[in-house]
KOLFI-360313 format. One line per field, with one value per residue: residue in three letters; x, y, z of N, C-alpha, C in turn. Coordinates in nm, 3 decimals. Example, Ala and Ser with C-alpha at 12.3 -4.5 7.8 and 13.67 -1.06 7.14 Angstrom:
residues 2
residu <- ALA | SER
n.xx <- 1.319 | 1.285
n.yy <- -0.569 | -0.225
n.zz <- 0.780 | 0.708
ca.xx <- 1.230 | 1.367
ca.yy <- -0.450 | -0.106
ca.zz <- 0.780 | 0.714
c.xx <- 1.320 | 1.290
c.yy <- -0.330 | 0.003
c.zz <- 0.780 | 0.787
//
This chain:
residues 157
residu <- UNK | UNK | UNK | UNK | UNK | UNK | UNK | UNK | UNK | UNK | UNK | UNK | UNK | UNK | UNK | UNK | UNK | UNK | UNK | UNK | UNK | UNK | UNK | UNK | UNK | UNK | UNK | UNK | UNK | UNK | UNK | UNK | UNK | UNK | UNK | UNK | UNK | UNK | UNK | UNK | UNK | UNK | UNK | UNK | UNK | UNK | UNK | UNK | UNK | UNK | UNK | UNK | UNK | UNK | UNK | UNK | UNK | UNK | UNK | UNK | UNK | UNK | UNK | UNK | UNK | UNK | UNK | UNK | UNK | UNK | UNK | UNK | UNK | UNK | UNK | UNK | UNK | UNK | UNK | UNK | UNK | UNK | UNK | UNK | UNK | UNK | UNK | UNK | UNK | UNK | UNK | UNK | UNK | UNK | UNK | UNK | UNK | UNK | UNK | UNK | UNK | UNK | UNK | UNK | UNK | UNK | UNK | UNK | UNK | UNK | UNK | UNK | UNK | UNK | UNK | UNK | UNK | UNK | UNK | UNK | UNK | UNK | UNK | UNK | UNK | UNK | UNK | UNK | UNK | UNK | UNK | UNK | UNK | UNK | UNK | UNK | UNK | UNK | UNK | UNK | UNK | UNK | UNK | UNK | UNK | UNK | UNK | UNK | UNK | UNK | UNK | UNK | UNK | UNK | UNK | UNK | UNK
n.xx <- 0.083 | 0.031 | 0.155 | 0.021 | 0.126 | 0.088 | 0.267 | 0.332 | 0.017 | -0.242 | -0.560 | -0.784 | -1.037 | -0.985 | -0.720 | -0.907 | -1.101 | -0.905 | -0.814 | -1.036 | -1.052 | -0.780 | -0.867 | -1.068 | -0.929 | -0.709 | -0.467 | -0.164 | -0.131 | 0.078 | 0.137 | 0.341 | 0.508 | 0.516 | 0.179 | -0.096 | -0.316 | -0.462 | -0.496 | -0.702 | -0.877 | -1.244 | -1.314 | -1.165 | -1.226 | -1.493 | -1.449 | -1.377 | -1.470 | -1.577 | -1.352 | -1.069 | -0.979 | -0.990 | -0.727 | -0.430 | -0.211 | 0.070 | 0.246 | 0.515 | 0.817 | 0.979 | 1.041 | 1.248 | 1.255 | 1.070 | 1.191 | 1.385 | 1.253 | 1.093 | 1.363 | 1.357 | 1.228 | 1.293 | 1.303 | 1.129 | 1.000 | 0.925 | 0.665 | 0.650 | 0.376 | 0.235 | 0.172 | 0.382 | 0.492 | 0.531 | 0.465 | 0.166 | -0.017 | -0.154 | 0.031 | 0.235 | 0.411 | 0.287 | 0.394 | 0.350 | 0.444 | 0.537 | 0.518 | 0.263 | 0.313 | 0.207 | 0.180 | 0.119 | -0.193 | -0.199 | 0.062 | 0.195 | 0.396 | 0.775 | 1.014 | 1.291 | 1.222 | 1.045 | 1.273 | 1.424 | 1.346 | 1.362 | 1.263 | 1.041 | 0.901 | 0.745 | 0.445 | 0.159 | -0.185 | -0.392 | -0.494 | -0.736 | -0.601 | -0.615 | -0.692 | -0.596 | -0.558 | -0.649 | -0.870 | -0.736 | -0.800 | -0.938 | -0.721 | -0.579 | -0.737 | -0.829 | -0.555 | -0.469 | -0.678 | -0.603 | -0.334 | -0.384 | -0.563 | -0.395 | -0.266 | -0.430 | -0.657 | -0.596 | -0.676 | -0.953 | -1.310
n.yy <- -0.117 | 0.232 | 0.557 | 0.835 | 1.149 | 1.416 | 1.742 | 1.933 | 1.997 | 2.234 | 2.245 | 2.173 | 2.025 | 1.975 | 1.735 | 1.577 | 1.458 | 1.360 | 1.156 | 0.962 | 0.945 | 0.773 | 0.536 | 0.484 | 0.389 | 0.241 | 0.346 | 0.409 | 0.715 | 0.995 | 1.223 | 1.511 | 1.695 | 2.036 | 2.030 | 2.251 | 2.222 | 2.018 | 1.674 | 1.553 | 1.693 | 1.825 | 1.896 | 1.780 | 1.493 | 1.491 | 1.483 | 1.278 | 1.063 | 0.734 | 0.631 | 0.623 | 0.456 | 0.277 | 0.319 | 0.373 | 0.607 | 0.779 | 1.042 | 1.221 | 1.393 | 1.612 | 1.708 | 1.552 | 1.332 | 1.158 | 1.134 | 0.943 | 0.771 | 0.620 | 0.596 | 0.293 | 0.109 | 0.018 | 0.010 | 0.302 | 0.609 | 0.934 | 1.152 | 1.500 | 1.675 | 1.965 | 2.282 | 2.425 | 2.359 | 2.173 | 1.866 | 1.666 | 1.461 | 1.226 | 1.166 | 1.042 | 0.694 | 0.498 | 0.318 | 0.079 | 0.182 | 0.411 | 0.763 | 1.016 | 1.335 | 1.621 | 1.957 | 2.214 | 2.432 | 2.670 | 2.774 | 2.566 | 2.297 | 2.351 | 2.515 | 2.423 | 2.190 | 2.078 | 2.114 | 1.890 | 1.679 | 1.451 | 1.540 | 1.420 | 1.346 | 1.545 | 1.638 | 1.792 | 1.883 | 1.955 | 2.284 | 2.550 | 2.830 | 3.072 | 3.003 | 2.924 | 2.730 | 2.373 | 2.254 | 2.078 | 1.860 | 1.764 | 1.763 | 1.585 | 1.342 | 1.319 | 1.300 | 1.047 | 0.851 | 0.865 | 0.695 | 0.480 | 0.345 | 0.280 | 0.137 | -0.081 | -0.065 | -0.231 | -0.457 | -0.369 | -0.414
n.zz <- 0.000 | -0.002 | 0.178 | 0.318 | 0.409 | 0.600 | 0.629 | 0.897 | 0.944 | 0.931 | 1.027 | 1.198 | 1.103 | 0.787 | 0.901 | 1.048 | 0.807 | 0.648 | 0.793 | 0.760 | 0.541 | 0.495 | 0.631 | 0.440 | 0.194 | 0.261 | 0.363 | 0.537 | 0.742 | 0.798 | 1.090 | 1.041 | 1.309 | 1.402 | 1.483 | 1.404 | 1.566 | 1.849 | 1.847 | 1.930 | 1.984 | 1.909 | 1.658 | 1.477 | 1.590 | 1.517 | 1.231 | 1.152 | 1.240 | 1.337 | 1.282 | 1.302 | 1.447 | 1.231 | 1.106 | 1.045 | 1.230 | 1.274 | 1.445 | 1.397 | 1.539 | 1.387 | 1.004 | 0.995 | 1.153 | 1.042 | 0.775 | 0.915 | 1.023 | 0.799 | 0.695 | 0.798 | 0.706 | 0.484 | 0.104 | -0.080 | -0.201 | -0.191 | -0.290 | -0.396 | -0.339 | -0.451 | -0.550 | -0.714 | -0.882 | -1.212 | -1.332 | -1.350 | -1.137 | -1.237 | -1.407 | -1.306 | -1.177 | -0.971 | -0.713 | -0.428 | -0.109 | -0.143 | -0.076 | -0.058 | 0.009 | 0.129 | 0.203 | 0.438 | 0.505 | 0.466 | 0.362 | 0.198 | 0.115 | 0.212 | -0.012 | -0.009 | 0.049 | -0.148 | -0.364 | -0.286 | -0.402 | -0.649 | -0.994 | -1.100 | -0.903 | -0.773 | -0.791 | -0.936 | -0.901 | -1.209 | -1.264 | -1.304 | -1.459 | -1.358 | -1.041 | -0.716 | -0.530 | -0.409 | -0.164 | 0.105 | 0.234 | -0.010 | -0.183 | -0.143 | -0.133 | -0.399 | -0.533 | -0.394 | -0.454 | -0.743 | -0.674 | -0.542 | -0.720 | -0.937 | -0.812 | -0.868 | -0.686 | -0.418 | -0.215 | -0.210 | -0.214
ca.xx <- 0.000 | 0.110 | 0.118 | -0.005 | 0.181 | 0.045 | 0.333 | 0.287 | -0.090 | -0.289 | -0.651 | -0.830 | -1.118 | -0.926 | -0.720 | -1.047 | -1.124 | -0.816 | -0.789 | -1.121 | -1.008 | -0.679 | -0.900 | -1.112 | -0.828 | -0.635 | -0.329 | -0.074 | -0.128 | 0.160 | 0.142 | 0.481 | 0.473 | 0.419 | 0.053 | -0.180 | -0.408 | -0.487 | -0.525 | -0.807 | -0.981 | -1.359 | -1.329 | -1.067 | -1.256 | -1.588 | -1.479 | -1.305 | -1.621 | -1.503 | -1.286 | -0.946 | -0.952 | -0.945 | -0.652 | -0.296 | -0.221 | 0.179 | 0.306 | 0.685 | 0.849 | 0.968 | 1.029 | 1.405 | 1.239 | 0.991 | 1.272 | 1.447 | 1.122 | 1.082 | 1.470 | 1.374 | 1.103 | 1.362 | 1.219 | 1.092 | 0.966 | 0.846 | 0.630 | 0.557 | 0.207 | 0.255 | 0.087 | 0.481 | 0.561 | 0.474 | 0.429 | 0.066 | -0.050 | -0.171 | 0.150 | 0.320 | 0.394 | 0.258 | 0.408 | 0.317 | 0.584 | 0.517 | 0.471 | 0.207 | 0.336 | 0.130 | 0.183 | 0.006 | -0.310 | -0.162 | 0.147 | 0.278 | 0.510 | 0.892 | 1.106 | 1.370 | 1.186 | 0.994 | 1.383 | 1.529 | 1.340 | 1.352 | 1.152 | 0.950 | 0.845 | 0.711 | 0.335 | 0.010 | -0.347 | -0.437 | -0.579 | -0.784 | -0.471 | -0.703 | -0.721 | -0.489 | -0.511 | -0.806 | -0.886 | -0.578 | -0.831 | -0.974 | -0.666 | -0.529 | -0.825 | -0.752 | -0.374 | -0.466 | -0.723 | -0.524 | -0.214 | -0.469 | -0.622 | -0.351 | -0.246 | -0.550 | -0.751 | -0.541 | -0.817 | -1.056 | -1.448
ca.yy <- 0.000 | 0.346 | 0.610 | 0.973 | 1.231 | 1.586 | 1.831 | 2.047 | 2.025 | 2.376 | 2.299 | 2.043 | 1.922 | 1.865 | 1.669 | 1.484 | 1.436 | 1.261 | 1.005 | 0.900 | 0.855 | 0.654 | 0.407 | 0.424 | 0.360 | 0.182 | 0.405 | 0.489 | 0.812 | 1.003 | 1.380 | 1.557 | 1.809 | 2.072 | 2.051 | 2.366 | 2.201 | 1.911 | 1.550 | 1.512 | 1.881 | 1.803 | 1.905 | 1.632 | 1.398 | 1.472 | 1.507 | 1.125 | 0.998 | 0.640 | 0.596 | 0.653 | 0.292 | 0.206 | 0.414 | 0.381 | 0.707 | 0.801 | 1.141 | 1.246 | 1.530 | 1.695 | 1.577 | 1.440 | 1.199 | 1.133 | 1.043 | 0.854 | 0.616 | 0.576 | 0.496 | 0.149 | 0.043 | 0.014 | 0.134 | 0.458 | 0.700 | 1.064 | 1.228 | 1.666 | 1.725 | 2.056 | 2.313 | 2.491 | 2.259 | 2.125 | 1.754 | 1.621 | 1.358 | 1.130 | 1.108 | 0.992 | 0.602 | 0.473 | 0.189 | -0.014 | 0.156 | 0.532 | 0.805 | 1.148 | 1.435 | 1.739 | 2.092 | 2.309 | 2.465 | 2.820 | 2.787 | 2.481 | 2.231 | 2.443 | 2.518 | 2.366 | 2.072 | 2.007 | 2.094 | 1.782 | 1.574 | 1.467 | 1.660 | 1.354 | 1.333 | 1.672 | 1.648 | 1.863 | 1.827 | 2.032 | 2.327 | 2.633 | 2.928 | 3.215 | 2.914 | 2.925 | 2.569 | 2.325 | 2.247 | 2.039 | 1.723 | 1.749 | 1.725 | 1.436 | 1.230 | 1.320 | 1.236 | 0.905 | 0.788 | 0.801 | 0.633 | 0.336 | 0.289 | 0.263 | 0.010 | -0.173 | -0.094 | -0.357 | -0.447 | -0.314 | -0.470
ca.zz <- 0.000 | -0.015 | 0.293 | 0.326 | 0.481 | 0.628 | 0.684 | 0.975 | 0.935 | 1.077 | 1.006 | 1.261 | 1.047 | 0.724 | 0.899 | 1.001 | 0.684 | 0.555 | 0.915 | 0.751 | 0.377 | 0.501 | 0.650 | 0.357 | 0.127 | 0.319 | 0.393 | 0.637 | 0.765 | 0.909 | 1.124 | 1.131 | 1.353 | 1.497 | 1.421 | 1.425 | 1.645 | 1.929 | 1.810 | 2.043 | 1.902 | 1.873 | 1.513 | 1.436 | 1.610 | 1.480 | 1.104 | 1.175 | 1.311 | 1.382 | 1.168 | 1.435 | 1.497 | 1.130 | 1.020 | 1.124 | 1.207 | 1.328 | 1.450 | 1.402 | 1.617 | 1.276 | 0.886 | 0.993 | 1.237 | 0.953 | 0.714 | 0.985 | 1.025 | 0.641 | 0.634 | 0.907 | 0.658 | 0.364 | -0.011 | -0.045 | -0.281 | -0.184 | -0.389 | -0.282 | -0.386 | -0.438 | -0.712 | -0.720 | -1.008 | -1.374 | -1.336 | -1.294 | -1.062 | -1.335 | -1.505 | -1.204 | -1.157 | -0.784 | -0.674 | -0.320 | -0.007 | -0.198 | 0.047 | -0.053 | 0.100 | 0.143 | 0.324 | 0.539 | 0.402 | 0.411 | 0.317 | 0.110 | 0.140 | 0.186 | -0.128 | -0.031 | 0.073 | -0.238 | -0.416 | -0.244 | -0.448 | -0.777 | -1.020 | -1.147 | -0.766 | -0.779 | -0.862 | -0.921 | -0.935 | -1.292 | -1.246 | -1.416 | -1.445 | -1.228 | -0.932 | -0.671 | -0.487 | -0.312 | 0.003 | 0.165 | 0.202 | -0.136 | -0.288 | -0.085 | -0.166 | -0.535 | -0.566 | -0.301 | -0.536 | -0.823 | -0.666 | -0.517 | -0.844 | -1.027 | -0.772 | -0.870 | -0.548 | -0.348 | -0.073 | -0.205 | -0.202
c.xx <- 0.088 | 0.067 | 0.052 | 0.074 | 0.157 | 0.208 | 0.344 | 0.130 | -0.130 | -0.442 | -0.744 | -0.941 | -1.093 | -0.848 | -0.834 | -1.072 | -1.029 | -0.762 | -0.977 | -1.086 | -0.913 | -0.779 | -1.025 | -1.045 | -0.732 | -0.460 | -0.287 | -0.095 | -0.026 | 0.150 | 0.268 | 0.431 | 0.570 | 0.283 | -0.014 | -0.270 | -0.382 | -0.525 | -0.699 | -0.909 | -1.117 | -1.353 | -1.289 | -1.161 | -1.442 | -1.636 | -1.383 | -1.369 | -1.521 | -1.411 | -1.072 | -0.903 | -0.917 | -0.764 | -0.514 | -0.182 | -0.068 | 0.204 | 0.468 | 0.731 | 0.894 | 1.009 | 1.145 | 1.350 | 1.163 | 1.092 | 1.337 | 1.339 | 1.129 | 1.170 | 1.484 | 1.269 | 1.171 | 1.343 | 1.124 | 1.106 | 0.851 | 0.779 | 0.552 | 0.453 | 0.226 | 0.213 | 0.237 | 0.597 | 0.509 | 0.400 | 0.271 | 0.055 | -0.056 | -0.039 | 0.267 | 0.307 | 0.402 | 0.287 | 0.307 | 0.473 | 0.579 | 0.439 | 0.418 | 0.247 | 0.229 | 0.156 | 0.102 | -0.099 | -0.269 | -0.035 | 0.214 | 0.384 | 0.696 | 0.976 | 1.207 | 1.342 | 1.136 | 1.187 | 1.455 | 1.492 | 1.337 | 1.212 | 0.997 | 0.886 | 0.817 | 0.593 | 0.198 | -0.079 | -0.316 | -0.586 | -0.621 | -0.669 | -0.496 | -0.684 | -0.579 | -0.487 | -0.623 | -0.811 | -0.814 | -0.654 | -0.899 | -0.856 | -0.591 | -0.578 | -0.822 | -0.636 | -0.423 | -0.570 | -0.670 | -0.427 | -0.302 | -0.553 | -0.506 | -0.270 | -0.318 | -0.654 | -0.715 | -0.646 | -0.909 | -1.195 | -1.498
c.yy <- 0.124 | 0.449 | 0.760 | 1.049 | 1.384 | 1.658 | 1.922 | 2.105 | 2.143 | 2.320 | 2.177 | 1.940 | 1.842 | 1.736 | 1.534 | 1.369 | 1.310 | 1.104 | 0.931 | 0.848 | 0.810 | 0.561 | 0.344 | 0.381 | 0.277 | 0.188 | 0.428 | 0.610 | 0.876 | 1.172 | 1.423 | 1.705 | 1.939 | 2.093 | 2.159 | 2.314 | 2.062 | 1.786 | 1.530 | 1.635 | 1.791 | 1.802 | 1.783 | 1.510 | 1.380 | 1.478 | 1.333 | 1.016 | 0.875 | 0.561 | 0.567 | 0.542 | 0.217 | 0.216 | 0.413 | 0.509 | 0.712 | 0.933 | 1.162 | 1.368 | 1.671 | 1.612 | 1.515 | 1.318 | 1.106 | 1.041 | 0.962 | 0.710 | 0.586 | 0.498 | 0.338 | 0.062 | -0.004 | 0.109 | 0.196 | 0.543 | 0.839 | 1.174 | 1.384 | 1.650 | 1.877 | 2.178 | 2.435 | 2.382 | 2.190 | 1.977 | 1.735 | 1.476 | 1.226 | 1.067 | 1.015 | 0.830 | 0.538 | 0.351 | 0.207 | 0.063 | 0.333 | 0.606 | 1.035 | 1.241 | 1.551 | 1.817 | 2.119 | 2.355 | 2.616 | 2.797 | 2.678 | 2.417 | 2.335 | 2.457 | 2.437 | 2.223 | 2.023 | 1.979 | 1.965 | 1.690 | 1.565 | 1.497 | 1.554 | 1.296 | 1.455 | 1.685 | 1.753 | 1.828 | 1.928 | 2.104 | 2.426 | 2.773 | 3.041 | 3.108 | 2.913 | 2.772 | 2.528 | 2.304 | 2.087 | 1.830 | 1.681 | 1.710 | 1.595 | 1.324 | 1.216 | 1.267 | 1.048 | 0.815 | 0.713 | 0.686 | 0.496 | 0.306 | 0.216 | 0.102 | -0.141 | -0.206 | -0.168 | -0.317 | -0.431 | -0.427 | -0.407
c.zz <- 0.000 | 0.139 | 0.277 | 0.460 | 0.526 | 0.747 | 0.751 | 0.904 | 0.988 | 1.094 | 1.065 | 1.161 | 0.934 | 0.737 | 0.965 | 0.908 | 0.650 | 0.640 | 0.801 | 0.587 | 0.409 | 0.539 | 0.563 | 0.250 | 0.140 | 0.337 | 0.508 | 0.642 | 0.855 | 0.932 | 1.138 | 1.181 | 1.322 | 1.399 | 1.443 | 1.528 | 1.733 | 1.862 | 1.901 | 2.078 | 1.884 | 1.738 | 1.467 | 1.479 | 1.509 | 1.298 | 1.081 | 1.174 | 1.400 | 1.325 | 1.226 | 1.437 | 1.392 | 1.067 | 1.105 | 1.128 | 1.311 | 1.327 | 1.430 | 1.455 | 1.493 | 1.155 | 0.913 | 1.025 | 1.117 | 0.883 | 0.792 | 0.961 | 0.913 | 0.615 | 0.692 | 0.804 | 0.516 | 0.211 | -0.004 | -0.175 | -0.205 | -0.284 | -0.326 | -0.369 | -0.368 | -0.566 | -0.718 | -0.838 | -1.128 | -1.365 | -1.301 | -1.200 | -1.140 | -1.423 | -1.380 | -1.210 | -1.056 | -0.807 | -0.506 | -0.262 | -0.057 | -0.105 | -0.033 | 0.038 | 0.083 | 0.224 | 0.402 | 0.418 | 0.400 | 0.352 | 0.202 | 0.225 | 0.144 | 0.087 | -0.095 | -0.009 | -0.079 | -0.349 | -0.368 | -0.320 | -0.617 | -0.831 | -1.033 | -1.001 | -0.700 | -0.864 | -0.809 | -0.948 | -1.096 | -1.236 | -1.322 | -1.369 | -1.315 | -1.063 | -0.839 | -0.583 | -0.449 | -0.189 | 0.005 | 0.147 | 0.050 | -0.179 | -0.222 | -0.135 | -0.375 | -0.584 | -0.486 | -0.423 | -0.643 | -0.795 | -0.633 | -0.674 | -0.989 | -0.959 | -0.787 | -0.746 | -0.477 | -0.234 | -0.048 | -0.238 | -0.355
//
């Protein structure tokens, strides 16, 4: 399967949102911090429902520790989700062990962060030119779709 990653999340209910599409998808979910908000925020919990229990959800103190954990799990591919670059989502090729990154909802993922990686691991949703980005769980569930579909839904019903 592949994981999802929220980078110094701020916004309690999106992440909500996306604890409930990992465990409908059947992803790893990982928080690096510092988070904008409480794990245990009403919002978070009530945009999760019961879903907490499905979803294997890991915090990291910041992204080093992050890459540290990744490097105990062996292969590894990071892909920024990020609308600060050409590539689309669709063109990308998702393996199984492939880890979605995503920023904050104000700010983005960091320049020099998305620069560490290679370019063809540097993807966007397509969007209309006037548009400046979507909402943080929209586009998660967008990029996550794709990458599980192309996996062939592993798990899926």
């Amino acid at each position: 399967m592949f994981d999802i990653a929220l980078y110094e999340p701020e916004i309690a209910p999106n992440t909500g949102n996306i604890i409930r599409l990992s465990a409908n998808c059947g992803a790893n979910l990982h928080l690096i911090e510092p988070l904008g908000f409480d794990l245990e925020e009403k919002k978070v919990r009530r945009a999760g429902l019961d879903y907490h229990d499905l979803t294997r959800v890991t915090r990291h103190k910041n992204y080093q520790a992050f890459l540290d954990y990744l490097a105990t799990r062996g292969s590894y591919r990071i892909f920024a989700c990020t609308t600060k670059t050409t590539g689309h989502h669709v063109d990308a090729q998702f393996q199984a062990g492939d880890v979605l990154l995503f920023g904050p909802e104000t700010r983005g993922l960091p320049a020099d962060l998305i620069e560490s990686l290679p370019m063809k691991q540097r993807i966007r949703i397509p969007m209309m030119p006037e548009a400046r980005s979507l909402n943080l769980s929209n586009a998660v569930a967008i990029i996550a779709f794709e990458a599980w579909r192309q996996m062939g839904f592993t798990g899926a019903q």
